[in-house]
C-alpha positions as CSV (number, residue, x, y, z in Angstrom):
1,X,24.5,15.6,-20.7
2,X,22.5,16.3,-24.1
3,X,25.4,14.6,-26.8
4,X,26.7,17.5,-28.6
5,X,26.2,15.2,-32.2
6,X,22.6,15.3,-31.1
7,X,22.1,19.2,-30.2
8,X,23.6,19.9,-33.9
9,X,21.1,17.7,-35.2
10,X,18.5,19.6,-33.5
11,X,19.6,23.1,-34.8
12,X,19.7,21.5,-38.0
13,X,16.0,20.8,-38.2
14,X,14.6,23.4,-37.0
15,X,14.3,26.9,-38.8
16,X,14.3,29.9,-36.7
17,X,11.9,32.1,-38.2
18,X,9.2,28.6,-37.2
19,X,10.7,29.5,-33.7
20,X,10.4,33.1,-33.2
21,X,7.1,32.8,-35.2
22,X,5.8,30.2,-31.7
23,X,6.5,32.7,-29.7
24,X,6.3,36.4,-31.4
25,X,4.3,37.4,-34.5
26,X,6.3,37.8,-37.6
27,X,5.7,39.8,-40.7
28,X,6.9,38.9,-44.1
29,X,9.9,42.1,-45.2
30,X,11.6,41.3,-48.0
31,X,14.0,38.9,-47.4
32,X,13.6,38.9,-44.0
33,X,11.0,39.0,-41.0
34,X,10.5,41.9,-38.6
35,X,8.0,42.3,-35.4
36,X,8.1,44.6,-32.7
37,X,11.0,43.5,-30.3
38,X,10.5,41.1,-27.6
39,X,12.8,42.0,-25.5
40,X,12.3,46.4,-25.3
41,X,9.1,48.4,-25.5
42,X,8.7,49.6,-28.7
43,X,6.0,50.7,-31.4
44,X,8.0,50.5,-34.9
45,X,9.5,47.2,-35.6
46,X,13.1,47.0,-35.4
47,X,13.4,43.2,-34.7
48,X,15.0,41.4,-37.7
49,X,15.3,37.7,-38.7
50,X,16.9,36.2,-41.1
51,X,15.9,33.3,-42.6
52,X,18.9,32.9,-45.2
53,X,21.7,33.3,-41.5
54,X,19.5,31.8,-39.4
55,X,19.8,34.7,-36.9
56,X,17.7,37.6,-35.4
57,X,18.9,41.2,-34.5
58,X,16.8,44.4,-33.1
59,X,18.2,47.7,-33.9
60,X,16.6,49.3,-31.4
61,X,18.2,47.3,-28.1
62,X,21.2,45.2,-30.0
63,X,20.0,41.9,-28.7
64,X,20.5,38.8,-31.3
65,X,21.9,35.5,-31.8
66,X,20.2,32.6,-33.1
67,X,17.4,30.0,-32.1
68,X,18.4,28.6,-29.0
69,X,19.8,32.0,-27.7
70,X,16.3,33.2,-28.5
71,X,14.5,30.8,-26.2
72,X,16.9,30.9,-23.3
73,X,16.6,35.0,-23.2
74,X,12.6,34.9,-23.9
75,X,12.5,32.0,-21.2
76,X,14.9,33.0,-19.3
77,X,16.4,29.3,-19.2
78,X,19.7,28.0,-19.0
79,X,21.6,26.6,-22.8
80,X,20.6,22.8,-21.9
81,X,17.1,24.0,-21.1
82,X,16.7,25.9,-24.0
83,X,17.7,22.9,-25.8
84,X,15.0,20.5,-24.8
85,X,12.8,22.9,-24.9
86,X,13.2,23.4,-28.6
87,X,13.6,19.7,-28.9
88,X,10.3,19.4,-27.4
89,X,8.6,22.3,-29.3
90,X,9.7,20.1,-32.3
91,X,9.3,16.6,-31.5
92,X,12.9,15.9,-31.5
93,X,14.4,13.2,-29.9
94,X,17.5,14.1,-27.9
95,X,20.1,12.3,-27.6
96,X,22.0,11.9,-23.6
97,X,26.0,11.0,-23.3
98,X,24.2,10.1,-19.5
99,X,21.2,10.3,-17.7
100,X,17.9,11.7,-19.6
101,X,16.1,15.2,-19.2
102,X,13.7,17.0,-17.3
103,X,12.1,17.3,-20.2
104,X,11.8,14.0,-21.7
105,X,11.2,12.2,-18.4
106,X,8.1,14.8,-18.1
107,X,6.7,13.6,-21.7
108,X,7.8,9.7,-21.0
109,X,5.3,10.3,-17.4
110,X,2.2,12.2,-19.8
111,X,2.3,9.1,-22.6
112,X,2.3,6.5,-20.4
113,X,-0.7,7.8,-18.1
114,X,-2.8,8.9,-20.8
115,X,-2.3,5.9,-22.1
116,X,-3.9,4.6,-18.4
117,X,-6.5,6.9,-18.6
118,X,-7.9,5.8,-22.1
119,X,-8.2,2.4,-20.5
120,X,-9.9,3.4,-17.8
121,X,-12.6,5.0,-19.6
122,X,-13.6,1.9,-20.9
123,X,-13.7,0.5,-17.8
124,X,-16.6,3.3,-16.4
125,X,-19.5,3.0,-17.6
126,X,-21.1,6.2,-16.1
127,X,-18.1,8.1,-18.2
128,X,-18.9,6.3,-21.3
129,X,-22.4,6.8,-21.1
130,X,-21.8,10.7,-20.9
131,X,-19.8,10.8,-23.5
132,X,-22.1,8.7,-25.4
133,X,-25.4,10.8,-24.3
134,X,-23.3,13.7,-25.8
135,X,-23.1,12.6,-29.5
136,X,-19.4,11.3,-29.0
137,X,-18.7,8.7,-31.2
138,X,-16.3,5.6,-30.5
139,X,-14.2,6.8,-33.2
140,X,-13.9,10.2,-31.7
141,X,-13.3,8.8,-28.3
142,X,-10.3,6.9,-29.8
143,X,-9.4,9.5,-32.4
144,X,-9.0,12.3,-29.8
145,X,-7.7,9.5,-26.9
146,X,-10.2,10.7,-24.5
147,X,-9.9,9.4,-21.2
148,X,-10.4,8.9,-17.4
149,X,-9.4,9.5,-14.2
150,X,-10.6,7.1,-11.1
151,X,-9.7,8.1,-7.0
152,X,-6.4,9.8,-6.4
153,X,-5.4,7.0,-4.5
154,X,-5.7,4.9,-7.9
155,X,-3.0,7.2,-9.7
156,X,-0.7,6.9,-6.9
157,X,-0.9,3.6,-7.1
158,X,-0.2,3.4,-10.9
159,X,2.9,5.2,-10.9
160,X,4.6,3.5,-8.3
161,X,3.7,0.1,-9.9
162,X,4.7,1.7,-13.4
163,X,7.8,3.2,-11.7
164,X,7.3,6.4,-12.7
165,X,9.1,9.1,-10.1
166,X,6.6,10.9,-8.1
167,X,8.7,14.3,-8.9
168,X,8.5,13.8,-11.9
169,X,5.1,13.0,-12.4
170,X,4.4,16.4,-10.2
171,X,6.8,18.9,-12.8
172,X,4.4,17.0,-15.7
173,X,1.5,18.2,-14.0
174,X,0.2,14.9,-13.2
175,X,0.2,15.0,-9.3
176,X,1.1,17.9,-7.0
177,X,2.7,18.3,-3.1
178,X,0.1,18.9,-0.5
179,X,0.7,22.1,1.6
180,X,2.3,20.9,4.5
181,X,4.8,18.9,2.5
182,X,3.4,15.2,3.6
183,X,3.2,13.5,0.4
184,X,1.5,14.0,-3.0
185,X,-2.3,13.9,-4.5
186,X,-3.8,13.5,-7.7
187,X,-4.7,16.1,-10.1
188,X,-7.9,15.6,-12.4
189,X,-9.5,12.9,-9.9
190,X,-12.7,11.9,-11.5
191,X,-13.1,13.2,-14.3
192,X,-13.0,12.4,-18.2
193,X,-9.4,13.9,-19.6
194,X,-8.6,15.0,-23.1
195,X,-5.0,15.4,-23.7
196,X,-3.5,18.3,-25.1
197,X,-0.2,18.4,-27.5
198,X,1.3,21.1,-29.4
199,X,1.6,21.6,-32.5
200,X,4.2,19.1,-33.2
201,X,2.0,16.4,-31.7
202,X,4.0,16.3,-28.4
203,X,1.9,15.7,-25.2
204,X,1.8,18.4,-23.1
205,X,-0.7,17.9,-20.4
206,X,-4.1,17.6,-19.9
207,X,-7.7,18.8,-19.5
208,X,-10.2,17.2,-17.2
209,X,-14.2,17.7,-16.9
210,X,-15.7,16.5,-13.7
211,X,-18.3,13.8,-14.1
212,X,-19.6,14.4,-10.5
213,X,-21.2,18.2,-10.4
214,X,-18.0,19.1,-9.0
215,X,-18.1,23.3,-9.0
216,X,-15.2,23.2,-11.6
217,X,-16.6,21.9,-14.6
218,X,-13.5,22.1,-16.3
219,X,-10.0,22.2,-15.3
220,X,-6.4,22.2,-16.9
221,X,-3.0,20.6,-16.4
222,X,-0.9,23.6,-14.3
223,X,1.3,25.7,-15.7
224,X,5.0,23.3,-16.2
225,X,8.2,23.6,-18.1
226,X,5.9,21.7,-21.4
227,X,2.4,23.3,-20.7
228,X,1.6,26.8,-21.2
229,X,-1.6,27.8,-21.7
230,X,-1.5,30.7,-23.6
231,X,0.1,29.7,-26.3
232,X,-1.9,26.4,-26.9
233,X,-5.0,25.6,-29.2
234,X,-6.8,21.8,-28.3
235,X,-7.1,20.2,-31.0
236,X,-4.3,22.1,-33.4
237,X,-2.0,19.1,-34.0
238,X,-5.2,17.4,-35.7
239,X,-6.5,20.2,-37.5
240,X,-3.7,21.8,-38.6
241,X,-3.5,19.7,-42.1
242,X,-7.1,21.1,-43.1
243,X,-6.0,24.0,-41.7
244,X,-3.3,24.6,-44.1
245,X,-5.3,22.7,-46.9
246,X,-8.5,24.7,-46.7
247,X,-7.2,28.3,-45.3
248,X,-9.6,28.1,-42.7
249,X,-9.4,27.9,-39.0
250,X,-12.8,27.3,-36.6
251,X,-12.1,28.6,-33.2
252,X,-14.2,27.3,-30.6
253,X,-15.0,27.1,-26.6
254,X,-14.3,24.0,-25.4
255,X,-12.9,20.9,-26.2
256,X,-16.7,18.5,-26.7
257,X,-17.1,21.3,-29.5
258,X,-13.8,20.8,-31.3
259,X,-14.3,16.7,-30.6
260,X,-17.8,17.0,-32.3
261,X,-16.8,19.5,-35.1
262,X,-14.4,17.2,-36.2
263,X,-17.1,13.9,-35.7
264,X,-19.3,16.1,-38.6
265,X,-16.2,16.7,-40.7
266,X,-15.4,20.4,-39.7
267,X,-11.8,19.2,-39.2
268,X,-10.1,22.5,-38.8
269,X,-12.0,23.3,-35.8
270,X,-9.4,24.2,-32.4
271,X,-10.4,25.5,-28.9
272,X,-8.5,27.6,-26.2
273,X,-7.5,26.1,-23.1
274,X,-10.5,27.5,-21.3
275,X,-9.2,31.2,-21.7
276,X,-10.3,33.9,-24.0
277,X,-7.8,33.9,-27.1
278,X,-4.6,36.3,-26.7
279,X,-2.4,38.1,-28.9
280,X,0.2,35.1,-27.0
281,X,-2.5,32.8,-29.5
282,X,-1.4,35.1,-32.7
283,X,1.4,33.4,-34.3
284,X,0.2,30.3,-34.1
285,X,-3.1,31.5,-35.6
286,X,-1.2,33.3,-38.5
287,X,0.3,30.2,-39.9
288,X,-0.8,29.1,-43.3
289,X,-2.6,32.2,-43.2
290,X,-6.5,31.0,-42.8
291,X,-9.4,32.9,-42.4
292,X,-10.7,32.6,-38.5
293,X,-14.4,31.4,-37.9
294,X,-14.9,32.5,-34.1
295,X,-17.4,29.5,-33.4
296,X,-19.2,30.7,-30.1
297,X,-22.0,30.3,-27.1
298,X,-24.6,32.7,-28.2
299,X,-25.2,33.7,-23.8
300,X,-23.6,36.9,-22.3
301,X,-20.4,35.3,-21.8
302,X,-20.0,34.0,-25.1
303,X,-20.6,37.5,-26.7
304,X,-18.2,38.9,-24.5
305,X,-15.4,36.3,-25.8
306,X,-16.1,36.9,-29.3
307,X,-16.4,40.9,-29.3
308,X,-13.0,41.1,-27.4
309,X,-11.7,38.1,-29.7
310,X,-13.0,39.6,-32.8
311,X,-11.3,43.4,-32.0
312,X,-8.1,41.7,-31.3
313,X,-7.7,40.0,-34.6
314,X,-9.5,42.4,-36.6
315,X,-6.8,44.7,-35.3
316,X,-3.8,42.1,-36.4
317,X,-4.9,42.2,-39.9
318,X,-6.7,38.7,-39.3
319,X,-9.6,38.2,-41.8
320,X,-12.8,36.4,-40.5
321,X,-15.7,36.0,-38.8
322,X,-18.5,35.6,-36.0
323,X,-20.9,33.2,-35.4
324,X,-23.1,33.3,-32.3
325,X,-25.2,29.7,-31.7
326,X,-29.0,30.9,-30.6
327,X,-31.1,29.8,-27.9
328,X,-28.5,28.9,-25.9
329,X,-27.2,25.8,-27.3
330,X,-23.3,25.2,-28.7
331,X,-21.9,23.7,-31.5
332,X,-21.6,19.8,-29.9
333,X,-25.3,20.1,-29.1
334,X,-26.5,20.8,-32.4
335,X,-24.4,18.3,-34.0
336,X,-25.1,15.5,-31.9
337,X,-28.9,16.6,-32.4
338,X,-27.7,15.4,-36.0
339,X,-27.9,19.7,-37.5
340,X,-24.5,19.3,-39.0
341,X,-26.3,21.3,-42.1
342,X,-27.3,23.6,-39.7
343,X,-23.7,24.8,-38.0
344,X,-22.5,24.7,-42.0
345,X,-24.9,27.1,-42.9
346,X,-23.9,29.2,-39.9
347,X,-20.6,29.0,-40.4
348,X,-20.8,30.1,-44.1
349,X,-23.3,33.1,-42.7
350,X,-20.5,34.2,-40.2
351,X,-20.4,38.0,-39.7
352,X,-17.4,39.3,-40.6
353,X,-14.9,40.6,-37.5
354,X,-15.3,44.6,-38.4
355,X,-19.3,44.8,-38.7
356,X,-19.8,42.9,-35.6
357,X,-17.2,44.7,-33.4
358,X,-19.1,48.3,-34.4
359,X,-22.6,46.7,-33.9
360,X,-21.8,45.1,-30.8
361,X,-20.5,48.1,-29.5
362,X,-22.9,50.2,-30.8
363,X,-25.3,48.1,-28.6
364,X,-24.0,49.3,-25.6
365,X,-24.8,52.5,-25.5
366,X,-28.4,54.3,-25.9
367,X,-28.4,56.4,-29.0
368,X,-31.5,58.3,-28.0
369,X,-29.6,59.8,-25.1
370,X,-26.5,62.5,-26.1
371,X,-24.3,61.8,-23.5
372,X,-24.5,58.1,-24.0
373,X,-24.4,58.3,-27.9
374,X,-21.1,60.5,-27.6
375,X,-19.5,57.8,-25.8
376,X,-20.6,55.1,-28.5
377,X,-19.6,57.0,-30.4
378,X,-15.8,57.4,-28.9
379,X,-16.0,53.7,-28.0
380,X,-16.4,53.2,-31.8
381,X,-13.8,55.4,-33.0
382,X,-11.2,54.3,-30.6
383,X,-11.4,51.0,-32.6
384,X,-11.9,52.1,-35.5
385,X,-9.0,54.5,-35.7
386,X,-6.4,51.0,-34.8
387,X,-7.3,49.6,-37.8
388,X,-5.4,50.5,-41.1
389,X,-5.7,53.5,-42.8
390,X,-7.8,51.4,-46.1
391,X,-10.0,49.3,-44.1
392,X,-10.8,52.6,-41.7
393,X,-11.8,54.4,-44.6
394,X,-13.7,51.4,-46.1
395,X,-15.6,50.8,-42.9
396,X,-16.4,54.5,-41.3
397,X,-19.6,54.6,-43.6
398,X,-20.9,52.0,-41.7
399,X,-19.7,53.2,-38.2
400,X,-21.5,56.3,-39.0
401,X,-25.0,54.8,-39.9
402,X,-24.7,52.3,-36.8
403,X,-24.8,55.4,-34.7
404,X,-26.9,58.0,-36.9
405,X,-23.6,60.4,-37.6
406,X,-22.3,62.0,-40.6
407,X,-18.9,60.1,-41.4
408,X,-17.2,63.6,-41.1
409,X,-17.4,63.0,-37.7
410,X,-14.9,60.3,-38.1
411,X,-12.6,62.5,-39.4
412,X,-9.0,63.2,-38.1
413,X,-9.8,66.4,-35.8
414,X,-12.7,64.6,-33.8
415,X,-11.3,63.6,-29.9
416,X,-12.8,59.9,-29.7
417,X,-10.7,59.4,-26.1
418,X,-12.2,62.8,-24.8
419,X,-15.7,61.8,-25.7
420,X,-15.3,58.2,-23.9
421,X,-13.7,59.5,-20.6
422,X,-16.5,62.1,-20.6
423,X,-18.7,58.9,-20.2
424,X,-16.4,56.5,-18.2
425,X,-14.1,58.2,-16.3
426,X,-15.3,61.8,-16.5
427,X,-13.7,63.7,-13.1
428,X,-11.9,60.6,-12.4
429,X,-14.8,58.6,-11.4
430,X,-13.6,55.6,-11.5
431,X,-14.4,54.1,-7.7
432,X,-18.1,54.5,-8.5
433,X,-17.7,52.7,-11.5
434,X,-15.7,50.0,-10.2
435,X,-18.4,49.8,-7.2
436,X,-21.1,49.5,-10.0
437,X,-19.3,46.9,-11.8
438,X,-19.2,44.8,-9.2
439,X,-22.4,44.7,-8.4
440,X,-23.5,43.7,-11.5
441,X,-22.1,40.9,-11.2
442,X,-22.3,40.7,-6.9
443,X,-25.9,41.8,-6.9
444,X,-25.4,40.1,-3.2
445,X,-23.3,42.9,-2.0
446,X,-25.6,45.3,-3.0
447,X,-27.2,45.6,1.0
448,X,-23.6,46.2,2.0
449,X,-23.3,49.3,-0.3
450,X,-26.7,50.6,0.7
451,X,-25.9,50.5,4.3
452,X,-23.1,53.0,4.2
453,X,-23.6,55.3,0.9
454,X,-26.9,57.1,-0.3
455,X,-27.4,56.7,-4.1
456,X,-27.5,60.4,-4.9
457,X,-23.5,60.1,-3.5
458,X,-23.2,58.3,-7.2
459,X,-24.1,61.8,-8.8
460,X,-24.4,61.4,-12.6
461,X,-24.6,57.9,-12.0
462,X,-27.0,58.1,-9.5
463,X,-29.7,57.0,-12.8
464,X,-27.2,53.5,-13.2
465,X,-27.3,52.9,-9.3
466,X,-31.2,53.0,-9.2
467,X,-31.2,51.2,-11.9
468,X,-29.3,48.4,-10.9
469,X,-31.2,48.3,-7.4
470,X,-34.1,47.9,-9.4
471,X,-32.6,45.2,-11.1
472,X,-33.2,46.5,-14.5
473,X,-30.5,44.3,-16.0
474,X,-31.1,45.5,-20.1
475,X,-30.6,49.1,-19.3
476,X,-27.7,49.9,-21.6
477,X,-25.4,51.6,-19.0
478,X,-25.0,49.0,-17.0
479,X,-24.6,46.4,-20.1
480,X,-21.9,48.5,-21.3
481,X,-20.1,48.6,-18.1
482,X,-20.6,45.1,-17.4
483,X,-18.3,44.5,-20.5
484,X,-15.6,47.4,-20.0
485,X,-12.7,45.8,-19.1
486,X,-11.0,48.6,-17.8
487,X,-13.2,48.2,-14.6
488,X,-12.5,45.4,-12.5
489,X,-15.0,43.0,-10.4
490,X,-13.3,43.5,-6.8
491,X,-14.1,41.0,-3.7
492,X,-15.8,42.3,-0.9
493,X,-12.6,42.9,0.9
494,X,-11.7,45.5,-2.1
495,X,-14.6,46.5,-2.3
496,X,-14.6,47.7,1.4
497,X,-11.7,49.3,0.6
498,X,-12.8,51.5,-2.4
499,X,-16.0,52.1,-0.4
500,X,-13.9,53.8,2.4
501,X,-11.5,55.7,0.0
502,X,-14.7,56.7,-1.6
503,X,-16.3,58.0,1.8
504,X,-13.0,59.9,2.9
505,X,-12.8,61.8,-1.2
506,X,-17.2,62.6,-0.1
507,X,-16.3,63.9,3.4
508,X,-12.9,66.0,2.1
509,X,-14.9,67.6,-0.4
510,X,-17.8,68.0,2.1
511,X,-15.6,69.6,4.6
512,X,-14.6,72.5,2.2
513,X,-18.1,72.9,1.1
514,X,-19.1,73.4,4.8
515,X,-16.4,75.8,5.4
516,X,-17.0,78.2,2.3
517,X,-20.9,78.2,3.0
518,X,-22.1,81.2,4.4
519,X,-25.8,79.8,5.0
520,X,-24.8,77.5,8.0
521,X,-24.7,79.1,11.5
522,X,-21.4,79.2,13.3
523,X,-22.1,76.8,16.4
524,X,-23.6,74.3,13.8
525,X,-20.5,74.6,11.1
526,X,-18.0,74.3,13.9
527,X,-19.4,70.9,15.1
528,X,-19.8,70.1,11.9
529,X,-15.8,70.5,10.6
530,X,-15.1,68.9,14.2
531,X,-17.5,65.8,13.8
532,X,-15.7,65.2,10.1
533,X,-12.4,66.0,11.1
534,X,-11.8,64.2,14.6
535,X,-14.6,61.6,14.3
536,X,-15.6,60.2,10.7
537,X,-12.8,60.2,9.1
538,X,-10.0,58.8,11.3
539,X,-12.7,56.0,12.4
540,X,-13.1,55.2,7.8
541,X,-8.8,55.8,7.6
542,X,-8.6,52.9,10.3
543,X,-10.3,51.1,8.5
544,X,-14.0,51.2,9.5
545,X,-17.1,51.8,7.3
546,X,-18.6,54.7,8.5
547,X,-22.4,54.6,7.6
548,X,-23.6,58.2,5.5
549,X,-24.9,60.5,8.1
550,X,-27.6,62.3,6.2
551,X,-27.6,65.4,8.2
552,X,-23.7,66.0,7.5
């Protein structure tokens, strides 16, 4: 059991507004804080804390209480677990009347083999040499504790000899159960590890990057009870002092970047855990109040991450900016090419959040055709109308020269939803999108399509089906649906699907067609209704993919 002397000493060191602000984003109300409520769907904020009680309330849904009621309701975890969860949050030490924790037992596992990872790194000289042959320094290596891991069988054998619980090591992430329940195996095997700790400085877990062209270049410690992606930043516990000192916070793709930002003395520099930042990212971003540098890959993915990166903050209030690397190189590859002056000059040239969102999307969409420019231009205006009301007004002039419109477009009358759905989803379109989008990025699939729809079936996107057979990959339809996210990339098991749903909607609306014409003979209309009805599609409702028939 946790010693009660202990728990009061925890709740005495810790301020709640830090802990709702880890998990929620807070804004500043007086003498209090208020966000939208955790706990109930809700637009105007009506969740209160109080700095001066040390308590939080919402209005709306009557839920409060203090810290360690707001953790085991968020987390759904029982009063002890809440408790060494905020002890771990906080790099507290608990104290136990018997026994220890889950949770210290977990962070007692992640010291001591990091600690056996860093040693063997320097015991593999292929590992070193990559790091080396990347611009990492010695320093860095032992600044950042980078590591290794050898054979599976290798961190088996170190935790028995270290005594370390094989349970235990498996809820750190360390080691997982096979499938069939026969034993454990080794997480990470082969590969160079950096650890990862909150913001506290508490270990957390790990990521690993393979050494051996293994498909996964990078992967991270699983989701446990001390490691949760989303709301984790690599390198934060180091850079959070410049952070704070210099209001500036670089926000990078991977972890060689932060470990080379820092080797040139960009020291604020932080990285996600190999997923796009989140609005879970927010509050942590928020403190000490910096101004964001999105530091990213200048390739198709990298734009991606920073548009939708760069919307999401811009629409929090966040002030910063973008900065792509050219020709396909990153940050750690110009440094260790020894172009520190280079990224500095970049990173002072960074293009503000707003400008880049409205040029980037502006990009998507050919202005020289109407339909296409409406649609950029409700694209724009859908973002433009979530920011507030003086930075709107401040940045529709720009909008509107982007996309050749007088800003009274902009105004309050104009239907920016109406004129992107007229684009995207106009007559609910949405399975011929969705099959479009995944080709894109399936172009193998493409034969499997072909063989059982025509392309005039796409109607008035037959133009983006040809074009994407052809493989014209700049045409700016199919860029700007390769990056709408409210299409998804199926497998070809969905995609199957959607193809058959798609072919029984083509044959129910051919059906009534056939039976209101009054240009087909009888004999031929009747076997045609009878072919559709009893033939084509009860074979595509069972499932089968029922090739177009040309003369139906």
């Amino acid at each position: 059991m946790i010693d009660n002397a202990s728990i009061e000493s925890l709740k005495n060191s810790i301020d709640i507004v830090d802990v709702i602000g880890s998990f929620i984003e807070l804004r500043k109300a007086g003498a209090n804080y208020k966000a939208n409520c955790p706990f109930h769907g809700e637009k105007t904020p009506s969740f209160v804390v109080s700095p001066s009680k040390q308590i939080y309330h919402c209005f709306g849904c009557g839920v409060g209480g203090d810290s360690i009621k707001f953790v085991m309701e968020l987390e759904k975890l029982s009063y002890p677990e809440a408790i060494e969860k905020l002890a771990s949050m906080h790099n507290f030490s608990l104290t136990y009347t018997k026994g220890s924790s889950d949770y210290s037992d977990a962070k007692r596992v992640l010291e001591a083999i990091g600690q056996w990872y860093v040693k063997n790194l320097n015991q593999n000289p292929t590992a070193m040499q990559y790091l080396f042959n990347r611009g990492v320094s010695q320093s860095s290596i032992e600044r950042f504790e980078i590591g290794y891991v050898p054979s599976g069988q290798q961190v088996m054998q170190f935790l028995t000899s270290a005594l370390l619980p094989l349970p235990t090591a498996a809820e750190a992430g360390i080691i997982a159960q096979s499938e069939n329940d026969q034993g454990y195996y080794a997480r990470l095997v082969e590969r160079i590890t950096f650890p990862i700790y909150s913001a506290s400085g508490s270990i957390v877990g790990f990521g690993g990057r393979t050494i051996t062209n293994h498909p996964a270049k990078y992967i991270n410690s699983p989701q446990t009870k001390l490691f949760n992606k989303s709301r984790l930043l690599y390198g934060y516990h180091l850079a959070k002092e410049s952070i704070y000192k210099n209001k500036k916070i670089i926000v990078c793709e991977g972890y060689l970047d932060v470990v080379m930002f820092h080797q040139a003395g960009f020291t604020e520099a932080v990285a996600g855990m190999g997923t796009a930042l989140t609005t879970e990212h927010l509050p942590m971003l928020r403190k000490g109040d910096p101004k964001i540098i999105l530091a990213y890959d200048g390739d198709k993915a990298g734009v991606a991450a920073a548009l939708k990166a760069a919307q999401m903050l811009s629409v929090a209030g966040f002030d910063g900016g973008v900065v792509l690397f050219p020709d396909g190189q990153d940050p750690a590859d110009l440094i260790a090419k020894g172009q520190s002056e280079v990224v500095a000059k970049l990173l002072r040239e960074a293009k503000p959040f707003i400008p880049f969102v409205l040029e980037k999307i502006v990009e998507q969409y050919d202005l020289h055709d109407p339909r296409s420019k409406e649609a950029g231009f409700g694209a724009v205006k859908q973002y433009i109308d979530r920011l507030s009301p003086i930075i709107k007004d401040a940045y529709i002039p720009t909008a509107a020269t982007l996309l050749g419109l007088s800003p009274g477009f902009f105004g309050s009358q104009a239907r920016a939803e109406r004129a992107r759905d007229n684009f995207a989803q106009q007559r609910e379109d949405v399975a011929q999108l969705s099959i479009l989008k995944t080709l894109i990025e399936k172009p193998a699939l493409i034969d499997n399509v072909l063989a059982v729809l025509d392309v005039n079936m796409f109607g008035e996107y037959a133009g983006l089906f040809s074009a994407l057979i052809k493989g014209e990959k700049d045409n700016p339809g199919l860029v700007g649906l390769s990056v709408d996210e409210r299409f998804e990339v199926m497998n070809e098991e969905e995609l199957n699907s959607v193809l058959r749903n798609f072919l029984i909607k083509h044959y129910d609306i051919k059906l009534k067609s056939i039976a209101s014409s009054q240009h087909i003979p009888f004999e031929k209309k009747s076997y045609l209704i009878r072919k559709i009805r009893t033939d084509i599609i009860p074979r595509l409702k069972k499932g089968e993919l029922v090739a177009f028939d040309l003369n139906i």
